[in-house]
Backbone as numpy.savetxt, mean C-alpha at the origin, in Angstrom:
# Nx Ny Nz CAx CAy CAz Cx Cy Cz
-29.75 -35.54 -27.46 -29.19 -34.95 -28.65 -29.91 -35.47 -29.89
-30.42 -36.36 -29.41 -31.05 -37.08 -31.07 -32.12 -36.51 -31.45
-33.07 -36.08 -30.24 -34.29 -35.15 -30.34 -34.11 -34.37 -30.99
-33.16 -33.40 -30.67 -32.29 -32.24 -31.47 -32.25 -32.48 -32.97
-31.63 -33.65 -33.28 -31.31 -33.65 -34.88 -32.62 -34.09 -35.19
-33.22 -34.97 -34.71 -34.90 -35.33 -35.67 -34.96 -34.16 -35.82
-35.55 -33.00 -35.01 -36.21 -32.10 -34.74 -35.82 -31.13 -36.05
-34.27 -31.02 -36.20 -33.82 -30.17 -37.04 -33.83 -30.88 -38.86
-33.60 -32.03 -38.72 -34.14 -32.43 -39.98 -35.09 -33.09 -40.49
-36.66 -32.35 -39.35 -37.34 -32.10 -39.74 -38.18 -30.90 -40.53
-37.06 -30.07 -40.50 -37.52 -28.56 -40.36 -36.88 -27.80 -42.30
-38.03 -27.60 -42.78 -37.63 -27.24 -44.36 -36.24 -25.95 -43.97
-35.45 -25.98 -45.42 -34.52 -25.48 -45.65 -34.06 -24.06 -45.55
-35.18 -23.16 -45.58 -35.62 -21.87 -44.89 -35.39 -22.15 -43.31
-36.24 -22.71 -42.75 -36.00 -22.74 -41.44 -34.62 -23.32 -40.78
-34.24 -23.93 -41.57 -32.82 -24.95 -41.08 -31.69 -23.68 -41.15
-31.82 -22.60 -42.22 -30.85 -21.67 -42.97 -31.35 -20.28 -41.27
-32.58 -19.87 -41.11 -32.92 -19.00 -39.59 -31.93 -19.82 -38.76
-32.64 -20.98 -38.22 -32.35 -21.52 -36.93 -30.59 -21.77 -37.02
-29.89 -22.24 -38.14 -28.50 -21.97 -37.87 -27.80 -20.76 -37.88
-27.93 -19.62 -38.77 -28.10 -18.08 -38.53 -27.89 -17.83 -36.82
-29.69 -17.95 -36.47 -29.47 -17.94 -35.37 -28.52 -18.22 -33.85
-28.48 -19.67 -34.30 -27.10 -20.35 -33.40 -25.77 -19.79 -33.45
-25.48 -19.36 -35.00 -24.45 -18.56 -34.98 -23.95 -17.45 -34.26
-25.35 -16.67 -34.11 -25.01 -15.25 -33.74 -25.50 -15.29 -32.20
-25.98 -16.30 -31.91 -25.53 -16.92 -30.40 -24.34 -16.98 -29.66
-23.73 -17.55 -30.76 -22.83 -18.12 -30.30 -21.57 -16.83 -30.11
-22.02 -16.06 -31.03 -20.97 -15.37 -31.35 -20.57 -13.94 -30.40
-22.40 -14.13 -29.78 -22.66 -12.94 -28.45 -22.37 -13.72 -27.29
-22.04 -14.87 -27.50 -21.64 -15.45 -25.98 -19.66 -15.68 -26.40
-19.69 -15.41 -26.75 -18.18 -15.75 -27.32 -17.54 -14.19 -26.39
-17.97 -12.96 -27.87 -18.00 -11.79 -27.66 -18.19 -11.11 -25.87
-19.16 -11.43 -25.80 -19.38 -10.90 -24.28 -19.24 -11.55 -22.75
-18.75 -13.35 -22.95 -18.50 -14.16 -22.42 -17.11 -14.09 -21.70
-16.27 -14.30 -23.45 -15.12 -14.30 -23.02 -14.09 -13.13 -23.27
-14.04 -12.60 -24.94 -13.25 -11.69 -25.13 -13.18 -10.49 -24.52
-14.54 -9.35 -24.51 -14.41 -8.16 -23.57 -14.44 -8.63 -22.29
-14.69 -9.83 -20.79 -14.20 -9.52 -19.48 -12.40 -10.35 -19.77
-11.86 -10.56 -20.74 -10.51 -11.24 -20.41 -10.00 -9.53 -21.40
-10.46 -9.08 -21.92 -9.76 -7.81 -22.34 -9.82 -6.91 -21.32
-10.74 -6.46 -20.71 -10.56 -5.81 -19.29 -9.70 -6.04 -18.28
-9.85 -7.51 -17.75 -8.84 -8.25 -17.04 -6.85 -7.89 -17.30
-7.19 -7.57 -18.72 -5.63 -7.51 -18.84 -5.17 -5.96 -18.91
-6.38 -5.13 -19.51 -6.05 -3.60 -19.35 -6.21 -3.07 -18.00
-6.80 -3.78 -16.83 -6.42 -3.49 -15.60 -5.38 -3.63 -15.21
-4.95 -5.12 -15.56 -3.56 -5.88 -15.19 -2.39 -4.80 -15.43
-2.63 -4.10 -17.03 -1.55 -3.22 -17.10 -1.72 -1.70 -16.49
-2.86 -1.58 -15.88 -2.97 -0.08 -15.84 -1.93 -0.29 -14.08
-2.52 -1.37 -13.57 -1.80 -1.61 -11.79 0.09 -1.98 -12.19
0.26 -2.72 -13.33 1.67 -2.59 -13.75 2.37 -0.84 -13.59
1.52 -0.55 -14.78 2.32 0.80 -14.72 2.38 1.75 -13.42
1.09 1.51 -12.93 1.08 2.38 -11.05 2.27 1.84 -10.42
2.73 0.08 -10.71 3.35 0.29 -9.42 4.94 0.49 -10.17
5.18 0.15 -11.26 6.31 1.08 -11.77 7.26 2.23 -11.53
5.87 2.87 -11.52 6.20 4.41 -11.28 6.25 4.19 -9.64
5.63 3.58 -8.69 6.05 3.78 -7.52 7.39 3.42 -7.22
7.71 2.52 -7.95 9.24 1.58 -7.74 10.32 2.84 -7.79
9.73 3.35 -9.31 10.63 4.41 -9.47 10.91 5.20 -8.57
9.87 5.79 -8.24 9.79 6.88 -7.20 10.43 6.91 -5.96
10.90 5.55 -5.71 10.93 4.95 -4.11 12.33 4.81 -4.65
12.48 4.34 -5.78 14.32 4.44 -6.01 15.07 5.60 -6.28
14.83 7.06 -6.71 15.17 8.08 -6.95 15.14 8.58 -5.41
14.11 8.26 -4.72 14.03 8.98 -3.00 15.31 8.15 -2.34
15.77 6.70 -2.66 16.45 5.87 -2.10 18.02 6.63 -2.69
18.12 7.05 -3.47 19.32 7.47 -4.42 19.60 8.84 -3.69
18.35 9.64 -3.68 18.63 10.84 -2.90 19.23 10.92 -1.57
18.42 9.72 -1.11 19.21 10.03 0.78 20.75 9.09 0.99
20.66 8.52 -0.34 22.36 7.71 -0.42 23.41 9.16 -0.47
23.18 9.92 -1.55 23.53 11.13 -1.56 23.82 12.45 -0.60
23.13 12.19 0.11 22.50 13.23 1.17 23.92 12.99 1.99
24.84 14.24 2.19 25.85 13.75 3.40 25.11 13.99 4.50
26.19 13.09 5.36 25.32 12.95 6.77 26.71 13.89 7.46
25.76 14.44 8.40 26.15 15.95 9.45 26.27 15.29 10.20
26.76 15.68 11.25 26.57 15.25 12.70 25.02 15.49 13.23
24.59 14.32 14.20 23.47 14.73 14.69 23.77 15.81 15.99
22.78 16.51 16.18 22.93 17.58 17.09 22.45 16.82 18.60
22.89 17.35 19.60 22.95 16.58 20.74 21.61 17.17 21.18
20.92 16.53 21.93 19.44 16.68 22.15 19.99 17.25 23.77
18.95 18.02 24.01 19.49 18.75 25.37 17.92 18.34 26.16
18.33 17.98 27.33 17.11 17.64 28.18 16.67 16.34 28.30
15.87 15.91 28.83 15.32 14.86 29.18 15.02 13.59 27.67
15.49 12.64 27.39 14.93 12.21 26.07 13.21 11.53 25.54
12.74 11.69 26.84 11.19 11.30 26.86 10.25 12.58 26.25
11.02 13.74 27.38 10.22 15.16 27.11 10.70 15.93 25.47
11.50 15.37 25.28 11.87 16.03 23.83 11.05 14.83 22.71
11.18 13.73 22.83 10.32 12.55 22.24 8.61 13.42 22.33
8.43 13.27 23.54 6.98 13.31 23.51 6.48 15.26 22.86
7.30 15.65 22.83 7.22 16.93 22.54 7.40 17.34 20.71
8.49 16.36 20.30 8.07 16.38 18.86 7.15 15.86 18.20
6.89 14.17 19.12 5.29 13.58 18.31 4.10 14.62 18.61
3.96 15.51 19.56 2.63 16.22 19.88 2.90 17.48 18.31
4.47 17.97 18.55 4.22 18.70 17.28 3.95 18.47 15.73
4.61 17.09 15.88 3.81 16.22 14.47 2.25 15.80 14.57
1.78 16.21 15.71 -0.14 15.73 15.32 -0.37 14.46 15.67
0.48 13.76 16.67 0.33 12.63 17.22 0.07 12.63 18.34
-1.04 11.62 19.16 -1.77 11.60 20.27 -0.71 10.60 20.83
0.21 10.82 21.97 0.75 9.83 22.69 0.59 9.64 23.90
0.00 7.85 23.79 -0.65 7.25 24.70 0.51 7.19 25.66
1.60 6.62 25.43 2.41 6.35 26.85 3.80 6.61 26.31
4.32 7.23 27.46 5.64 7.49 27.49 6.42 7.50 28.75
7.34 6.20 28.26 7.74 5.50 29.42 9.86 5.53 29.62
10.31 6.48 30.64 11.70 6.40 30.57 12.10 5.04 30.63
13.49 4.29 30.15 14.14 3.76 30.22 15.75 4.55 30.09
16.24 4.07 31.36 17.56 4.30 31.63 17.70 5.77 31.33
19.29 6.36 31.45 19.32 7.70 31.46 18.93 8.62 30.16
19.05 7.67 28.99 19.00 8.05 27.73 18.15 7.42 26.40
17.03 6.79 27.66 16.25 6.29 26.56 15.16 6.75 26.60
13.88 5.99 26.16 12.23 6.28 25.88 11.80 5.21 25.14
11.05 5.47 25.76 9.61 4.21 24.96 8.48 5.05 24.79
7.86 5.52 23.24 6.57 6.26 23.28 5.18 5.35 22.61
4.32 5.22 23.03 3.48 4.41 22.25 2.20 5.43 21.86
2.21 5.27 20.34 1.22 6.27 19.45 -0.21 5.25 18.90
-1.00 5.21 19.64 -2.25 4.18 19.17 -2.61 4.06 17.57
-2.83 5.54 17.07 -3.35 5.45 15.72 -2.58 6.92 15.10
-2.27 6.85 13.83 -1.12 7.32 13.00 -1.37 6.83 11.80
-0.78 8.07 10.50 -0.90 6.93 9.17 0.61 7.27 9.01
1.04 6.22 8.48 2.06 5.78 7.97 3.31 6.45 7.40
2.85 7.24 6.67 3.33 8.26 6.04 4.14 8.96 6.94
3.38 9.29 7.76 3.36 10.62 8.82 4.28 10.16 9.70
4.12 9.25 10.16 5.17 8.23 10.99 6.60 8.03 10.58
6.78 7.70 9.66 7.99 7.51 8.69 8.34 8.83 8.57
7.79 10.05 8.28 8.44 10.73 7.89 9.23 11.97 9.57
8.08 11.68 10.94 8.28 11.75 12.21 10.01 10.93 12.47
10.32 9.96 12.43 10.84 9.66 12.98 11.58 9.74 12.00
12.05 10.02 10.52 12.90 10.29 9.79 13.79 11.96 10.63
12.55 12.63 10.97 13.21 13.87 11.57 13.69 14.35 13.30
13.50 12.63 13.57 13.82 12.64 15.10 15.34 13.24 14.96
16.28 12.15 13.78 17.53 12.64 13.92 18.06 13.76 14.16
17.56 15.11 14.01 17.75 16.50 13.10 17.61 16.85 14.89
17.07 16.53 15.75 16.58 16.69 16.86 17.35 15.96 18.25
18.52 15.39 17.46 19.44 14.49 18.51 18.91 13.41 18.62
18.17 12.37 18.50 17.53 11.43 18.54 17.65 10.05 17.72
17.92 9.21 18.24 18.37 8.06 16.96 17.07 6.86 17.50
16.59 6.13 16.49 15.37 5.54 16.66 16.49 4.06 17.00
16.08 3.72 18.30 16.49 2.17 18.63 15.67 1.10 18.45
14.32 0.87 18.47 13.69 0.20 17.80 12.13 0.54 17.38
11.15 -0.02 16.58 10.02 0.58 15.83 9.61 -0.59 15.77
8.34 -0.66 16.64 7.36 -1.40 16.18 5.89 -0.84 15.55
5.31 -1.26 14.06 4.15 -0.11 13.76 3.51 -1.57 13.16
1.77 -1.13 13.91 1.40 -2.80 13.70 0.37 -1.88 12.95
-0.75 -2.96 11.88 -1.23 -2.16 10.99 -2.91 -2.05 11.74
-3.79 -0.78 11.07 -5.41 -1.06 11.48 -5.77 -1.31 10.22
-6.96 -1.86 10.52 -8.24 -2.32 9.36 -7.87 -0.73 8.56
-8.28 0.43 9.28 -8.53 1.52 8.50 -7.35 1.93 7.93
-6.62 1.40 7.88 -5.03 2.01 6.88 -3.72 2.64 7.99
-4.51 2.76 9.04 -3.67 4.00 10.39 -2.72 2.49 10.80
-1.99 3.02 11.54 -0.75 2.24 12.26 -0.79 2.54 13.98
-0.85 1.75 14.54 -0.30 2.05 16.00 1.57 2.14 16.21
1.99 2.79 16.64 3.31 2.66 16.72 4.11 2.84 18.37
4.93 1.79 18.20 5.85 1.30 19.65 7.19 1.51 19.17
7.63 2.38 19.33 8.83 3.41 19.22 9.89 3.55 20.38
11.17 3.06 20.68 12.30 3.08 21.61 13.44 4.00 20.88
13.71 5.07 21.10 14.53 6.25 21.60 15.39 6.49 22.14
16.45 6.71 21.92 17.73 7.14 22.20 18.39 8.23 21.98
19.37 8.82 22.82 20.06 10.20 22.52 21.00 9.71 21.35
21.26 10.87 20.26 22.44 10.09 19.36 23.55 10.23 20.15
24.51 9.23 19.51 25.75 9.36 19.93 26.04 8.80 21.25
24.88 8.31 21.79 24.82 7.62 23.54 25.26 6.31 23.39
């Protein structure tokens, strides 16, 4: 550091008046582009993912409000086998099912390898409508966003 100051008061009053100028507006582009515009970005992202998930909250609470609402009917009694009616609505929802396995007089086990999520949830939202009450759901996740799903089946009302 001492080099520094010889150096600088060695240097006539013109040059001392550049070279601090200079430092200034150094300083002031490392300031500027250092810190203020990536911590101003940082926070107008911060709010742009606030407001996305907001509105999802919302969204997910008005759908939650709706099916509170929604009277519930009787489910309709599923006629036939509960594997062949299982495996017969996932094929009409666009699902490839790997195995489908009876348990007892009124159950099923279907296993769907790959599925997105959506589609799934909204499948077995409409098993009911079909006599069908979901006894348990297992949906494990893939790298690519899809779900495998392990699904146990029951007649309603059994």
């Amino acid at each position: 550091m001492e080099r520094v100051t010889v150096w600088y008061i060695g240097l006539t009053t013109r040059e001392r008046i550049l070279v601090s100028v200079a430092g200034a507006l150094a300083a002031l582009i490392v300031l500027i582009y250092g810190i203020v515009l990536p911590v101003g970005n940082a926070l107008d992202e911060a709010a742009m993912r606030h407001r996305e998930v907001t509105e999802r909250a919302g969204r997910i609470t008005a759908g939650i409000d709706v099916l509170k609402r929604t009277p519930r009917g009787r489910a309709a009694m599923a006629s036939g086998p509960v594997e062949q009616i299982a495996a017969g609505s996932a094929q009409e929802a666009g699902f490839v099912v790997q195995s489908n396995q009876k348990r007892g007089a009124d159950m099923a086990v279907l296993v769907i390898p790959t599925a997105r999520p959506s589609a799934v949830m909204a499948w077995l939202d409409g098993l009911a409508g079909q006599g069908l009450a979901v006894e348990q759901v297992t949906m494990t996740p893939a790298p690519d966003g899809s779900v495998a799903v392990n699904v146990t089946l029951r007649k309603a009302g059994a």
